[in-house]
C-alpha positions as a printed Julia matrix, in Angstrom:
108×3 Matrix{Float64}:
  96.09   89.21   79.82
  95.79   85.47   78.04
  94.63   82.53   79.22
  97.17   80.11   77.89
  94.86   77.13   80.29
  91.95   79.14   81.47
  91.89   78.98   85.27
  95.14   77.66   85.45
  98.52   79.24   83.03
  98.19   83.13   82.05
 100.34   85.19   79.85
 100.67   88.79   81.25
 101.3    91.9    79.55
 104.08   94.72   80.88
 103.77   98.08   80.59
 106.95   98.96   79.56
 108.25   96.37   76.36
 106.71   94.17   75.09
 108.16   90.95   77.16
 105.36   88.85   78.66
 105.37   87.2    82.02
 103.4    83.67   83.25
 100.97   83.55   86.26
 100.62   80.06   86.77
  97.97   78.33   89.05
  98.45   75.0    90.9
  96.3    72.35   89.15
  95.53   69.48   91.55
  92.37   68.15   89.91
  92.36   67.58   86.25
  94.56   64.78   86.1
  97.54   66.47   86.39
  99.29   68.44   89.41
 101.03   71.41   88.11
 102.59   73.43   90.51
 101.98   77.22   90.98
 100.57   79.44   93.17
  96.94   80.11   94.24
  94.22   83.26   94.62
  95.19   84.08   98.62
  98.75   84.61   97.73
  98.11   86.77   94.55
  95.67   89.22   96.88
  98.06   89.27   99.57
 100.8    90.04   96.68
  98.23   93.01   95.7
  97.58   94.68   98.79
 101.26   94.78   99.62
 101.64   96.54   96.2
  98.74   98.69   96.91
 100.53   99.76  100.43
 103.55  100.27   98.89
 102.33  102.54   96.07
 100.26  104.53   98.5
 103.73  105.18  100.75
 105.03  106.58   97.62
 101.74  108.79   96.1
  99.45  108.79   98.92
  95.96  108.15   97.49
  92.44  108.88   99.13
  91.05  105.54   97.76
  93.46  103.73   98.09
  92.19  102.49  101.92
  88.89  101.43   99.67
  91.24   99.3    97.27
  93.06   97.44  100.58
  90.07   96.66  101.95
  87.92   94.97   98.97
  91.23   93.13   98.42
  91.5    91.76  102.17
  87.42   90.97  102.31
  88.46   89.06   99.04
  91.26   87.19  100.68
  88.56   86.61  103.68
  86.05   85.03  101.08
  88.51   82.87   99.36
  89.57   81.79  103.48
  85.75   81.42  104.35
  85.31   79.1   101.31
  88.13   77.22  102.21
  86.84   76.35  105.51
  83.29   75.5   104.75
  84.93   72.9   102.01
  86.9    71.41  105.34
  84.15   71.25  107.35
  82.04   69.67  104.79
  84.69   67.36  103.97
  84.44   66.62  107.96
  88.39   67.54  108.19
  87.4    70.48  110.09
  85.41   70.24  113.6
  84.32   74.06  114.22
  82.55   73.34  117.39
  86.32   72.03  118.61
  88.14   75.19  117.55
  89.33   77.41  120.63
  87.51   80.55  121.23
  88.36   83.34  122.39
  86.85   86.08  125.56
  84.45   87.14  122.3
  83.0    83.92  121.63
  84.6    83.87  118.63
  87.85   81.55  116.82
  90.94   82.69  118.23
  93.55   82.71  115.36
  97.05   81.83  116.32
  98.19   85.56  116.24
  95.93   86.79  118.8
């Protein structure tokens, strides 16, 4: 891995050749706006590797990797939120809840 623009453009290295690949982050804040993609959708592109290389060689720690990956995704999500709320474009006290007291979330 290279940072071409640290925190923002990476170069990638395959395993088999030598070709390189680009990981490119959106950029919304340093005067410019580059597309690309952000942190939740490269986890969520991780643990469905992770699930699909476990259907293939079943792995013991494998469960372990999943969930550190989806407690990740939950961080990045929690810090999202807070940033909204502070912001005051999100009124928790407002949000449904559900029989536990808790947010519902629109699959439940």
């Amino acid at each position: 891995m290279k940072a071409i623009i640290p925190g923002h453009l990476y170069e990638l290295d395959h395993l088999d050749g030598d070709r390189k690949q680009q990981l490119r982050f959106v950029d919304r804040g340093h005067g410019t706006n580059y597309q690309g993609t952000y942190n939740q959708e490269v986890l969520r592109v991780l643990i469905d590797r992770v699930q699909f290389l476990h259907a293939e060689q079943p792995w013991i720690l494998n469960e372990q990797i999943i969930y550190h990956l989806r407690m990740a995704l939950v961080l990045h999500e929690s810090r999202a939120l807070s940033q909204k709320v502070e912001k005051g474009q999100l009124l928790p006290e407002q949000l449904p809840v559900g029989r536990d007291g808790h947010f519902t979330l629109a699959s439940e």
